[in-house]
N, C-alpha and C positions, 0 to 999 in steps of 0.2 A: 152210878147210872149216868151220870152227867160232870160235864168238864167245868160246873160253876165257882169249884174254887170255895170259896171264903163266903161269897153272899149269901146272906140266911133268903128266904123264901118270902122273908115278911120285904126285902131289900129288891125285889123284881114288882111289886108292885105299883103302875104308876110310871115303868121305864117306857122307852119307846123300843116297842119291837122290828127289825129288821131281816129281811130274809135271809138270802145264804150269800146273795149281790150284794148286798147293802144296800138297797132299798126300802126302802121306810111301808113297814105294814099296817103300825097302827099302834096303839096303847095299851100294856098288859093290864088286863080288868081283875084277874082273879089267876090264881095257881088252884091246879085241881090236884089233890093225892091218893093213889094209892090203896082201895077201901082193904088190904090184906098189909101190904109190905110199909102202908103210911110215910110214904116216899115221895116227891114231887113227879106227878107222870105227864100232866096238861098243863100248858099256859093258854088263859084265855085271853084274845087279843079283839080288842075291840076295832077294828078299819074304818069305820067311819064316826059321824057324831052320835051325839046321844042317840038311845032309840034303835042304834042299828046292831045287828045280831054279832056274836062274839062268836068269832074262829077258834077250833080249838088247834091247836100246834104240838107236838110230841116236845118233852122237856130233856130226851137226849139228844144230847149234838148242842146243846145251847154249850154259848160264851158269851161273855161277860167284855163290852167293846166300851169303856168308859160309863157314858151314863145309859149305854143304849145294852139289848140283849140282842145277839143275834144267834136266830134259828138254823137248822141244817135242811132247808127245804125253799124253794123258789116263791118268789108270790104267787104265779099264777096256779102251782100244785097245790099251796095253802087254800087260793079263795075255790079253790073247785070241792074244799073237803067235806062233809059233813057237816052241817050244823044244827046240832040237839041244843036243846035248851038250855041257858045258862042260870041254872034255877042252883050251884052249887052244890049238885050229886049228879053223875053219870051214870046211870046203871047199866049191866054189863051189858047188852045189850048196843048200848049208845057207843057204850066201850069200844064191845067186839067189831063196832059199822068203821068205830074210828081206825082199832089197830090193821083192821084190812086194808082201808083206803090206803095207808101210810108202809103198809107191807112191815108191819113186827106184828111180832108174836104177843098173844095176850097173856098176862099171869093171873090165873085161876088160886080158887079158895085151895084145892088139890095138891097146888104150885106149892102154897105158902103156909100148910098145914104144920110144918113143923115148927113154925117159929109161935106157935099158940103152946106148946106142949114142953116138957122138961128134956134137956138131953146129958147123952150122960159123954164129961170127957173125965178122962185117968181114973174111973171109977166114982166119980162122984157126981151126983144131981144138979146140972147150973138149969134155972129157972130164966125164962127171955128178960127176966128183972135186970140178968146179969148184964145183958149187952150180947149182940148178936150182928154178922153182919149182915144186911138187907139190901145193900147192893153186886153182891153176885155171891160165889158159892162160899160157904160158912167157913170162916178161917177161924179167929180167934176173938177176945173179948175188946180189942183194942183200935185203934187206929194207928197210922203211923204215919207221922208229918215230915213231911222232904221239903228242903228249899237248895236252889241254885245256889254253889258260889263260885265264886270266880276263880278261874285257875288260868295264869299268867304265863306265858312262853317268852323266849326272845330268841331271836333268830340274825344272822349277821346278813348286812346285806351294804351292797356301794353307794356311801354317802357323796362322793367327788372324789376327786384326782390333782392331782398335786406333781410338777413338775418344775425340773429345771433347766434354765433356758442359757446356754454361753452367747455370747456376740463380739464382734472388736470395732474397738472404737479408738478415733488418732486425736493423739491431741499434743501440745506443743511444749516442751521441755527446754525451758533456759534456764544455763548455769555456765559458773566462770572458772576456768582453768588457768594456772597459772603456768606462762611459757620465758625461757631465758631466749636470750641474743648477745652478740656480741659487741662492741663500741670501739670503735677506735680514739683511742687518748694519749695525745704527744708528752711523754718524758724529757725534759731536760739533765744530763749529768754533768757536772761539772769535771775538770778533767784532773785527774789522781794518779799516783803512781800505779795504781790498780790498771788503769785502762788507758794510760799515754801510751802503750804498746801499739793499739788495735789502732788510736786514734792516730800515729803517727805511718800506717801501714799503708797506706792509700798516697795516693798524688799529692801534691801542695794543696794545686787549686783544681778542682775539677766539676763537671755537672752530673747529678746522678738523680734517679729515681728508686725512692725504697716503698716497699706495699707489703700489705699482711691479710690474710683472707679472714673476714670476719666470717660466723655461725649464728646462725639462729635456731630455737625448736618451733616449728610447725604443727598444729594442732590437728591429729585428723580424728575423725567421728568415722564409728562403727558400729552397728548393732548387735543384740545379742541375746536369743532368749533362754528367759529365765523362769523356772518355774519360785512358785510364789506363796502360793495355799492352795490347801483342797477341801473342795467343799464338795458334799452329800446329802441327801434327805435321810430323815427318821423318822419314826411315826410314835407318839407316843396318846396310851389310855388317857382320857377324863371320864369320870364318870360323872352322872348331874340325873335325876328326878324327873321323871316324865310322868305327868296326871296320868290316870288310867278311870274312864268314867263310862258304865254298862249298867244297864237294869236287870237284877235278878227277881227273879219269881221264888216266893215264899209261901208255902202251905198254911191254911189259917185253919184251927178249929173251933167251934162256936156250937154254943147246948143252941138250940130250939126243942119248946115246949107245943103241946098240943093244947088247942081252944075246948074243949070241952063240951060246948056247946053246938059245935058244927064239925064236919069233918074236912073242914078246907084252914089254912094258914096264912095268914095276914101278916 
């Protein structure tokens, strides 16, 4: 009937109620239920201080917003609605004024006659001892609790770019090569039967000029290029551990009991 989740009925009492803005209405006085299906169907909120009359508010559409409740209706639809007595029974009547103002349908003793009586499933008699559903149409004897979990994806996508860059750059290279030349260096022989011939071939006395062309190696510089190394990029996996931190919504179930005394739930 309502999206409250986990809080028992006794747990709204005493919150602050808020409309459908979030706006602050007032202070929830009392939870009305149900006088066939014994269900939460009113919350009475009290707008102002003591003394002052309690609003009643329809208990579908609530949610549960921290410490606060909030309603499915605006304040100013709220303070225009109806206000019967907060004596802790409605009678249809008070009902029937409320569910028109608020446009739903009222559930009648007609509505809810079957769940006073035995019904029969696969052949045999379950008594409403057994558990019945009372918030919409009759499924089975059970509830069924669902919670969120989290389901993780990953997806590739460009973290940066990575590049390489060549440039030339001059810079200065000294070194020593080693180079010959020639010298001229005077011989004296003395004179031999070996070479009285050569020496005796020429003039007595005469003036001459002898000469011999010296060599040198001269060093020249050339350049020249040269390949060297190659370099390339490559990309390689790390993996590493990333938090992953989300809130899931978890289904609670919880017994409440009825006061016996009254027909409302604290």
């Amino acid at each position: 009937m309502t999206n409250l989740d986990t809080a028992s009925v006794s747990d709204l009492i005493g919150c602050t109620a808020l409309d459908v803005s979030g706006d602050k209405l007032g202070t929830i006085d009392d939870v009305y239920l149900d006088d066939y299906t014994n269900q939460p169907e009113w919350l009475g909120v009290r707008t102002g201080g003591a003394g002052s009359k309690v609003t009643f508010v329809p208990v579908e559409g609530v949610s549960i917003a921290g410490d606060d409740v909030m309603v499915a209706y605006t304040k100013d639809h709220i303070h225009a609605a109806p206000h019967p007595d907060d004596d802790g029974h409605l009678s249809e009547a008070e009902e029937a004024e409320l569910y028109a103002y608020y446009g739903r349908s009222m559930t009648t003793a007609t509505d809810t006659a079957t769940y006073g009586q035995p019904s029969t499933v696969g052949g045999g008699d379950v008594s409403r001892g057994t558990g019945y559903d009372t918030s919409g149409p009759n499924t089975d004897d059970a509830m069924t609790r669902s919670e969120e979990e989290l389901s993780v994806d990953k997806h590739v996508r460009e973290a940066g770019r990575a590049r390489l860059r060549k440039w030339i750059e001059t810079e200065n290279v000294t070194m020593t090569v080693p180079i010959r030349r020639e010298m001229a260096r005077v011989v004296v022989e003395p004179i031999t039967g070996e070479n009285i011939d050569r020496a005796m071939s020429g003039p007595d006395l005469s003036t001459e000029e002898h000469e011999v062309v010296l060599t040198e190696e001269v060093v020249e510089v050339d350049k020249r290029v040269v390949p060297k190394e190659r370099v390339r990029l490559e990309t390689e996996e790390v993996t590493e551990d990333v938090a992953v931190d989300e809130t899931v919504r978890k289904e609670r179930i919880g017994y409440e009991g009825d006061d016996p005394t009254t027909n409302r739930r604290r």
